[in-house]
N, C-alpha and C positions, 0 to 999 in steps of 0.2 A: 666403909673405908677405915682403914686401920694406919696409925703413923709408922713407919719402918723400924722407928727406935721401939718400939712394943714387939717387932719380929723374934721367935724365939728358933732352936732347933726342935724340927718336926710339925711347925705348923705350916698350914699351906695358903696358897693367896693364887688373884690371878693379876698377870702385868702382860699388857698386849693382844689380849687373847689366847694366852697359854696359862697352862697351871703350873707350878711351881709348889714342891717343898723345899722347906733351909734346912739346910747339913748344916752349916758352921754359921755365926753370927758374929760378929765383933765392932766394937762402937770404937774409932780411931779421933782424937784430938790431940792439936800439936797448935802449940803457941798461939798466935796470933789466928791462923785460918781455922774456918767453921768446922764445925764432928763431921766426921763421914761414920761412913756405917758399909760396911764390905759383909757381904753373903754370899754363901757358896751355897748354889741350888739346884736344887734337880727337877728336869721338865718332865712332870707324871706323863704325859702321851710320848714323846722320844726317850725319852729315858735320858738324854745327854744332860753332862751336868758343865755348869757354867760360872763365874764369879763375877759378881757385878759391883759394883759400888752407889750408893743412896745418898743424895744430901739428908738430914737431918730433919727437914721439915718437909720429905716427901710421902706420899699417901701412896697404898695400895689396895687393889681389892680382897677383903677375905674370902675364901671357896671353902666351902663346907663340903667336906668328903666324906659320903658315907660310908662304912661298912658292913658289910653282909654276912653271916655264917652260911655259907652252904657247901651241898654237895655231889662229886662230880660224879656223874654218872657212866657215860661214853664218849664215844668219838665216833660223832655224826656223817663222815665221811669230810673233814675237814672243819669242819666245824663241832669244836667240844659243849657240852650239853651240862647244864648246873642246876639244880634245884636247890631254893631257899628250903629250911629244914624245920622253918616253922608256916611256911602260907600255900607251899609246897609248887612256887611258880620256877618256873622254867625258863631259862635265859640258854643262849648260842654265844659262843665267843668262838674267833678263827681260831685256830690252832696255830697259824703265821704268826699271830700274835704273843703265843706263849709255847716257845721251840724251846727254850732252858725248864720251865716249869714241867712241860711232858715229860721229862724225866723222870720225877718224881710226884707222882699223880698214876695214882690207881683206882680203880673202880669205888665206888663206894668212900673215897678220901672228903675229911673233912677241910675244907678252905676258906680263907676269908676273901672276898672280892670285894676291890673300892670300884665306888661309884661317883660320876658328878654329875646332877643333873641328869641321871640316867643315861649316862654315855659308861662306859665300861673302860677301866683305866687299866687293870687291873690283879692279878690272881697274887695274895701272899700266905705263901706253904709254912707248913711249922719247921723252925727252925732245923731240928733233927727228928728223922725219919726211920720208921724201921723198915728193912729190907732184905726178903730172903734171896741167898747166892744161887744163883741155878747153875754157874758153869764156872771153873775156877781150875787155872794152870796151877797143874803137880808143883808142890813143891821144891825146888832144886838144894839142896845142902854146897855147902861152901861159905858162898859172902853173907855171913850171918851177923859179922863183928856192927856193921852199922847199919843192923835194923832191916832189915831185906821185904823188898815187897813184890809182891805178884798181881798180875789183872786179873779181874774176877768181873763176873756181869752179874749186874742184880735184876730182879725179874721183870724190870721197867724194860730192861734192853741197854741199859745205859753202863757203859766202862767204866770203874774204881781202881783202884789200887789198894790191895788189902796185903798186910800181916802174913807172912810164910804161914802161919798155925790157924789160917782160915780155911774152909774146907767146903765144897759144894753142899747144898744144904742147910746149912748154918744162917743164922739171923743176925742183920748188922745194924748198926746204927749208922747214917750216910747225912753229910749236914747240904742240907737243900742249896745254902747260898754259895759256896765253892763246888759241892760236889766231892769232899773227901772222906772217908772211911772215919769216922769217929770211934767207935769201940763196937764188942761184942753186944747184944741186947740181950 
């Protein structure tokens, strides 16, 4: 058990039966009434994130999250298929489970996956991705003065919006957690 005033950003705990990390942390006193302590957190298995507020002398439990290097191999017929890249085991996760991360995930990609307790929480992709364009609307000349962009699909299957002077073919760099066109690679 850990005191709430120790909670920092990015560590994780458990309260209720859920797991919890803290995005924001802040210790609040005023005059005469006792410290509160206000954290904005997010439920590793729903993803929703939530703000609570802690008396000062309250306890929670710490959760020890692990994580994993490995990597992803296929797609099992709904279920995607991972191997550890050092012990060389094999784990299934839905594919329900990670609908934004198939985007970016290809054969052979390296990932980290958290774990708790061997339950699968899980999949975090590198920041930015390289990705070649397989199909990419002609360039139109005209509205060029602010910046003009066109869709393009990268070979995931997944829509971008790239750059007039991008070109089918070409190798992009794509940031995993929006999803937008970061530069040329």
């Amino acid at each position: 058990m850990i005191n709430v005033g120790d909670l920092r950003p990015g560590m994780t705990f458990q309260l209720d039966g859920n797991l919890f990390v803290v995005l924001e942390y802040s210790h609040n006193k005023t005059a005469r009434a006792a410290a509160n302590i206000r954290v904005k957190m997010k439920n590793m298995r729903t993803g929703t994130t939530t703000e609570t507020t802690f008396g000062n002398s309250e306890k929670v439990a710490r959760a020890h999250i692990e994580k994993r290097k490995m990597q992803y191999l296929y797609d099992n017929g709904g279920m995607l298929v991972f191997m550890d890249t050092e012990t060389y085991d094999q784990i299934e996760i839905s594919s329900e489970n990670l609908t934004w991360e198939m985007n970016f995930m290809k054969e052979s990609d390296e990932v980290e996956i958290t774990q708790f307790e061997g339950e699968v929480l899980g999949v975090a992709l590198p920041v930015n991705v390289p990705f070649k364009i397989i199909e990419a609307e002609p360039a139109v000349k005209g509205d060029t003065a602010t910046g003009a962009t066109k869709n393009a699909v990268i070979e995931t299957g997944f829509s971008i919006r790239v750059p007039l002077f991008i070109s089918e073919g070409e190798t992009v760099i794509v940031n995993t957690t929006d999803g937008k066109y970061v530069g040329r690679a």
